[in-house]
C-alpha positions in Angstrom: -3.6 -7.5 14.7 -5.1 -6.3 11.4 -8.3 -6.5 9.6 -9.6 -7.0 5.9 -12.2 -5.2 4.2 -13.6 -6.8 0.8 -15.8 -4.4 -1.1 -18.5 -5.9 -3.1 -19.9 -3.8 -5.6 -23.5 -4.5 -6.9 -26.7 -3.6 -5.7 -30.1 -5.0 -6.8 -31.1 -1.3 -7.4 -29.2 2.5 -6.2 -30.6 3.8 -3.2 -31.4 7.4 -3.1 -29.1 8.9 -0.6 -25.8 6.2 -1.4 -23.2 7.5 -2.8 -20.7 4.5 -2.6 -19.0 3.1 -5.6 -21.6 0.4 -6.7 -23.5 -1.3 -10.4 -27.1 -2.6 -10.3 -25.5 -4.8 -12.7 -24.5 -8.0 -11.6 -23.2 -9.2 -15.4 -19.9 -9.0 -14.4 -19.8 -10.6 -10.9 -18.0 -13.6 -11.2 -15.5 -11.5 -13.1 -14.6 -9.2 -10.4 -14.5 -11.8 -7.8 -12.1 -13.8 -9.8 -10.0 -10.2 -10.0 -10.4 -9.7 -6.2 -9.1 -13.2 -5.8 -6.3 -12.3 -7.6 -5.7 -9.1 -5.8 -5.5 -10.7 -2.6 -2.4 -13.2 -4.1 -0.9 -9.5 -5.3 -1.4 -7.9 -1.5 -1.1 -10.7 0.6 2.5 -9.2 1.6 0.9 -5.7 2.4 0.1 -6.4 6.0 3.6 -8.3 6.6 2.3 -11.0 7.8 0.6 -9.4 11.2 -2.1 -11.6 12.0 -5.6 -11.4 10.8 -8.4 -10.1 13.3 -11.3 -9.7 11.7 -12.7 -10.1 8.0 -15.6 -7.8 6.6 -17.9 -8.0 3.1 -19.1 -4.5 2.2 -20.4 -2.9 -0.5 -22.6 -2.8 -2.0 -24.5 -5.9 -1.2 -22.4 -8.8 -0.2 -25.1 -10.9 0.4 -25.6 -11.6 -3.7 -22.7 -13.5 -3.1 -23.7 -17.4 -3.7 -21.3 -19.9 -1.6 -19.2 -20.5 -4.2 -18.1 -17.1 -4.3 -17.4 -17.2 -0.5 -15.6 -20.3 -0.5 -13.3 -19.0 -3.1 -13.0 -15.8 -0.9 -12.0 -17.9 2.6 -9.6 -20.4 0.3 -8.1 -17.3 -0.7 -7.6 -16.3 2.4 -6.8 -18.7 4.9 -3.7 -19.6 2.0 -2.4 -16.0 1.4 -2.5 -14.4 5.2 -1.7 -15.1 8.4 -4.8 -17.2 9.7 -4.6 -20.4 11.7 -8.4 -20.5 11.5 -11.7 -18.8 11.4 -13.4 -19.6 14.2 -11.1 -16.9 16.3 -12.2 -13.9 13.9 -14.7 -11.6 14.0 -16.2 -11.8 9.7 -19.2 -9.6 8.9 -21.0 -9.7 5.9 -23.4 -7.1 4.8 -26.7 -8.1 3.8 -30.0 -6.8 2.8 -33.1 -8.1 4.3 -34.9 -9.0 0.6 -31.2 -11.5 0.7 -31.6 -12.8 3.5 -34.7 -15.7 3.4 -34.4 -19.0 4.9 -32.7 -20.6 2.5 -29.7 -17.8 2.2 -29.1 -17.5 5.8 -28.7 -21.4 5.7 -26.2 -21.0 3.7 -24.6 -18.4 5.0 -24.7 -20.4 8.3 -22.4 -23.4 6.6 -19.8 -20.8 5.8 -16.9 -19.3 8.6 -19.1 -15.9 8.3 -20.4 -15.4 12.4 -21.8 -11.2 12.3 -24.4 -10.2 9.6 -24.4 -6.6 9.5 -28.5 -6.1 8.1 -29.6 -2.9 6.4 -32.8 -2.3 7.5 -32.5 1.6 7.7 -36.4 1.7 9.2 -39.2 -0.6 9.9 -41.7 1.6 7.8 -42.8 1.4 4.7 -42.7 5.1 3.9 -38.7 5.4 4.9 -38.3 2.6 2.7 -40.0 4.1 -0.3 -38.5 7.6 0.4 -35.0 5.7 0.6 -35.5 3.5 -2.6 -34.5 0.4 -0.6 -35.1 -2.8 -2.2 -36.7 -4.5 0.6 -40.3 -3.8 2.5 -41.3 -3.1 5.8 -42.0 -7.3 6.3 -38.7 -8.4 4.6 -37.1 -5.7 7.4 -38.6 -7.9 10.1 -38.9 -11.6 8.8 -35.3 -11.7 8.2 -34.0 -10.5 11.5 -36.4 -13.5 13.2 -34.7 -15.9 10.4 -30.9 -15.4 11.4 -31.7 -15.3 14.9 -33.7 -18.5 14.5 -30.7 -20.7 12.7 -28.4 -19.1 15.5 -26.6 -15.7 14.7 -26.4 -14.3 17.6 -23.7 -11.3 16.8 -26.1 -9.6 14.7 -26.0 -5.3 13.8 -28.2 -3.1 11.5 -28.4 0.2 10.2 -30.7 2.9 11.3 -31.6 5.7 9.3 -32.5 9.2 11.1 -33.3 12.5 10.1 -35.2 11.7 7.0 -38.0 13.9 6.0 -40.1 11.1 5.6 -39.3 9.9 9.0 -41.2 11.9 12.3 -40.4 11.4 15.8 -43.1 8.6 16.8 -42.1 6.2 13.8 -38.3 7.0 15.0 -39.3 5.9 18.1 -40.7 2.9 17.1 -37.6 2.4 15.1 -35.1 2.7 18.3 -38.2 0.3 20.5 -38.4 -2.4 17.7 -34.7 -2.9 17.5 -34.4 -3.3 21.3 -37.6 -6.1 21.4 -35.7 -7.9 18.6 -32.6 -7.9 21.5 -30.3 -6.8 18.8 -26.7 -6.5 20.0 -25.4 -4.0 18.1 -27.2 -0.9 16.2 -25.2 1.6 13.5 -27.8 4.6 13.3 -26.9 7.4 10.7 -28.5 10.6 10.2 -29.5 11.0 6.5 -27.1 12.7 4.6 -27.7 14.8 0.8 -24.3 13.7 -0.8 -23.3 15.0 -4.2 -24.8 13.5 -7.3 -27.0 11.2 -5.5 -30.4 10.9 -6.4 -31.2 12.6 -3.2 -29.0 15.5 -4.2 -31.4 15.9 -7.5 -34.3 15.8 -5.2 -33.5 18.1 -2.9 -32.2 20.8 -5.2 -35.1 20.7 -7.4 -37.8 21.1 -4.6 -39.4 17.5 -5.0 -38.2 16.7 -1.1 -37.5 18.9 1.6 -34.1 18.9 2.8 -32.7 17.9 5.6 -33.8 19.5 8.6 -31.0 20.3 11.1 -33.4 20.5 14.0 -35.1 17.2 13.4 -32.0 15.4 13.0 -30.3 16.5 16.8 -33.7 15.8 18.4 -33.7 12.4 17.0 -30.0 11.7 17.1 -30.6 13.1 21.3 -33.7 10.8 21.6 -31.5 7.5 20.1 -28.7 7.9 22.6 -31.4 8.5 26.1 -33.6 5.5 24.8 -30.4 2.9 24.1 -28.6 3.9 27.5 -32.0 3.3 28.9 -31.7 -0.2 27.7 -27.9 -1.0 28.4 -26.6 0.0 25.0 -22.9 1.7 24.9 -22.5 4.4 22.6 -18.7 4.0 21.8 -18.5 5.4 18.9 -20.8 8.5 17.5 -23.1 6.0 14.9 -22.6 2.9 17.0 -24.2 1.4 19.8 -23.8 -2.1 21.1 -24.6 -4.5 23.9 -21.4 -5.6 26.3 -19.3 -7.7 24.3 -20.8 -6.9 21.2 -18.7 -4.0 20.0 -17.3 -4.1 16.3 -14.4 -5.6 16.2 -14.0 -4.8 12.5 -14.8 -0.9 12.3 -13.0 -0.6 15.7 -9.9 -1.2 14.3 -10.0 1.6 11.9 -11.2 4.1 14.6 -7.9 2.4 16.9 -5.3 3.4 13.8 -4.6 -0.4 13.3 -3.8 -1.9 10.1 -6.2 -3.0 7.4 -6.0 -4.3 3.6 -8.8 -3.2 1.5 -10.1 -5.2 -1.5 -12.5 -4.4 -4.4 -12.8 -1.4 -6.8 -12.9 2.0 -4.5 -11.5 -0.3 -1.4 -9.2 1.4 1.0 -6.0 0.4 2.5 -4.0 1.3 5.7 -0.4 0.5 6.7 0.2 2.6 9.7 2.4 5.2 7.3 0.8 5.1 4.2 -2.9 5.2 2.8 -4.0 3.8 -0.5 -7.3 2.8 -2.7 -8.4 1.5 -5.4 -9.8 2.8 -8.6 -13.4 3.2 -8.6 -14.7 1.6 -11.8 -15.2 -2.1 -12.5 -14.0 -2.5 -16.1 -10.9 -0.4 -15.0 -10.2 -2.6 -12.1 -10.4 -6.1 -13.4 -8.5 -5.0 -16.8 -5.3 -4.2 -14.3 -5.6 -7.3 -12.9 -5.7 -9.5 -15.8 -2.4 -7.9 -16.3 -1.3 -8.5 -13.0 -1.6 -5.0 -12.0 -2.9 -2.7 -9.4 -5.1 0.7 -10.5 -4.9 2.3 -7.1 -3.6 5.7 -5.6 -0.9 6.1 -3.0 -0.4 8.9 -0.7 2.2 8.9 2.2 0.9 10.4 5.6 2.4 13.3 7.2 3.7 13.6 10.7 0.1 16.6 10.4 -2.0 13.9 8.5 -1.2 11.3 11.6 -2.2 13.5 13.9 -5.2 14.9 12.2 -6.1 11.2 11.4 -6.2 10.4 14.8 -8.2 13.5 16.5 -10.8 12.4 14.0 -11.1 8.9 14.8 -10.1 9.0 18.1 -13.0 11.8 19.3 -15.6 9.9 17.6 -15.0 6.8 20.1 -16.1 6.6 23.7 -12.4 6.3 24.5 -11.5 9.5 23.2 -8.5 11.1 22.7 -5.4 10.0 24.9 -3.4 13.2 25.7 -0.2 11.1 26.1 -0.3 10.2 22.3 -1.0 14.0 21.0 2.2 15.0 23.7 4.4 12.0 21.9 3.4 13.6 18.3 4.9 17.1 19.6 1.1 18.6 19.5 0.7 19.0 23.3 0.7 22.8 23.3 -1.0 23.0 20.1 -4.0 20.9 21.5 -4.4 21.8 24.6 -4.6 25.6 23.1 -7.4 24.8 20.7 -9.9 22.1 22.8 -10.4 24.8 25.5 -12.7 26.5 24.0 -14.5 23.3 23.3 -14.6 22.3 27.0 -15.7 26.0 28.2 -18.6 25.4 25.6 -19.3 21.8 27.2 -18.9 20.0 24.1 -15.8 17.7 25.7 -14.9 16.8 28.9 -11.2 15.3 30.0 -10.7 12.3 32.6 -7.7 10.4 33.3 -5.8 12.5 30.5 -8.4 11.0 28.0 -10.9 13.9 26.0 -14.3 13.0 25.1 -17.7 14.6 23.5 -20.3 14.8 25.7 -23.8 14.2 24.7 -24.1 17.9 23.3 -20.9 17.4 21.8 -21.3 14.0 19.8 -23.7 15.7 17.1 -20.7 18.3 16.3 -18.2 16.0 16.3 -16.8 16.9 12.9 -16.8 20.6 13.7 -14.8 20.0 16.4 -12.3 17.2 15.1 -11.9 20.0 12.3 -11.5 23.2 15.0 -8.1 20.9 16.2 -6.8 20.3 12.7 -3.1 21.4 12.0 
């Protein structure tokens, strides 16, 4: 089974902490879509012909997509891959909430699309200034109430933590107001200063404080005690879901299974290899009108596969099987390095499986790093 990601990329306006590949420009829109579209003719051998599992719109904002882009999207599809029908799959698309009125999520409705994946990031008006989000505090809660009302159930959004804008009660009320809307599935990041991002600027120059380490583990510690409170699993380190309601889509990529990625700055996996796309529009759709792909290759290595996989694999509540390391020829090389990780109570190991504990989970890079080759 294998999954396809279709990046979108256009935003109303940048967001001060993104740093994915994005233009507030939409001029261009129909123009990339029609390249996409044509990309997917040019990779629809790339996942020889495994079946299709899930579907995903990211971006960007997929939900400035009208339903004549999407129908051209699930034509394309359902003709160039291996998909009996949609009703089987798992397809997201990411929206944001000043997207989603009645009207759009109507529309969305009449479409195969059954997740909506909403970017809420808080409930307050301050995070939402701080963040430069293009929707209020209202438009966070109004459309939430909407897609539930016209009967999407399989709902997720993001959560934003660690902001300086953001202290504990109003993360609190965060975490409380996501579990009275009975939403199935939460993705809750910490806030993270990534090069040249707007937030970047800030910080460096002194106009917002940055990132306090402190804040951030007390908040990311009081998300995981409130949700298991309230019968969320936390299966992977930013997501929490209801039974049933895991991610298909982003499972899959923590799993090692296949997926095509479409869209400037998309990223593709084979199993062996890993490539992506070029990162600028014009450059993009200019290959394709010659019936080209602008994208990168690189071939894994037997030490890339296994790195690969200690990083995914220790982010999940699964974690990693012992029996696949031993098969790489990494036994002794693992087992060497994640003692000191256990005698530090950071992971634990059941059933030949190693996982983070709760003290572990907010290091879990560190530690994915401390077992690289």
């Amino acid at each position: 089974m294998a999954g396809i990601y279709l990046h979108i990329p256009f935003c109303k306006q940048a967001c001060h902490y993104c740093n994915f590949h994005f233009s507030t420009s939409v001029k261009y829109k129909e123009e990339i879509v029609a390249a996409m579209l044509r990309e997917l003719e040019l990779q629809k051998d790339y996942l020889r012909g495994e079946a299709i599992e899930t579907i995903y719109f990211g971006g960007g904002t997929p939900s400035l997509l009208n339903q004549r882009d999407l129908d051209l999207f699930f034509n394309k599809l359902i003709s160039n891959f291996s998909i009996s029908n949609f009703k089987s799959l798992e397809i997201t698309l990411e929206a944001n909430p000043d997207d989603l009125n009645f009207q759009k999520i109507k529309e969305l409705k009449s479409t195969p699309i059954n997740r909506l994946s909403i970017g809420v990031q808080s409930f307050f008006e301050k995070d939402l200034k701080f963040m430069n989000r293009a929707h209020n505090a209202s438009e966070a809660e109004a459309c939430i109430k909407i897609a539930q009302d016209n009967g999407f159930e399989n709902l997720t959004i993001d959560l934003i933590y660690g902001s300086p804008a953001t202290p504990d009660i109003n993360w609190i009320k965060n975490i409380e107001k996501a579990i009275d809307f009975n939403i199935p599935h939460l993705s809750c990041y910490c806030l993270t200063v990534e090069e040249k991002t707007a937030l970047a600027h800030f910080v460096k120059t002194g106009k917002t404080k940055p990132v306090d380490e402190e804040q951030a583990a007390r908040q990311f510690n009081i998300l995981i005690n409130k949700l298991n409170a309230n019968n969320y699993e936390h299966y992977e380190i930013s997501n929490f879901a209801k039974k049933g309601f895991y991610s298909k889509h982003n499972s899959s990529y923590w799993q090692g299974k296949k997926y095509l990625g479409v869209g400037p700055s998309a990223h593709s996996f084979n199993g062996t290899s890993r490539q992506w796309n070029i990162a600028n529009n014009a450059k993009y759709m200019q290959a394709l009108k010659e019936n080209k792909l602008n994208k990168e290759l690189e071939i894994l290595t037997p030490e890339q596969q296994y790195n690969e996989y200690v990083m995914t694999a220790l982010r999940t509540m699964w974690g990693i099987d012992f029996l696949k390391i031993k098969n790489m020829g990494r036994g002794d090389y693992f087992i060497k390095n994640i003692k000191t990780y256990m005698e530090q109570g950071l992971v634990f190991e059941k059933n030949g499986n190693y996982t983070l504990t709760d003290k572990g989970k907010f290091l879990a890079d560190g530690i994915a790093a401390g077992l690289f080759l």
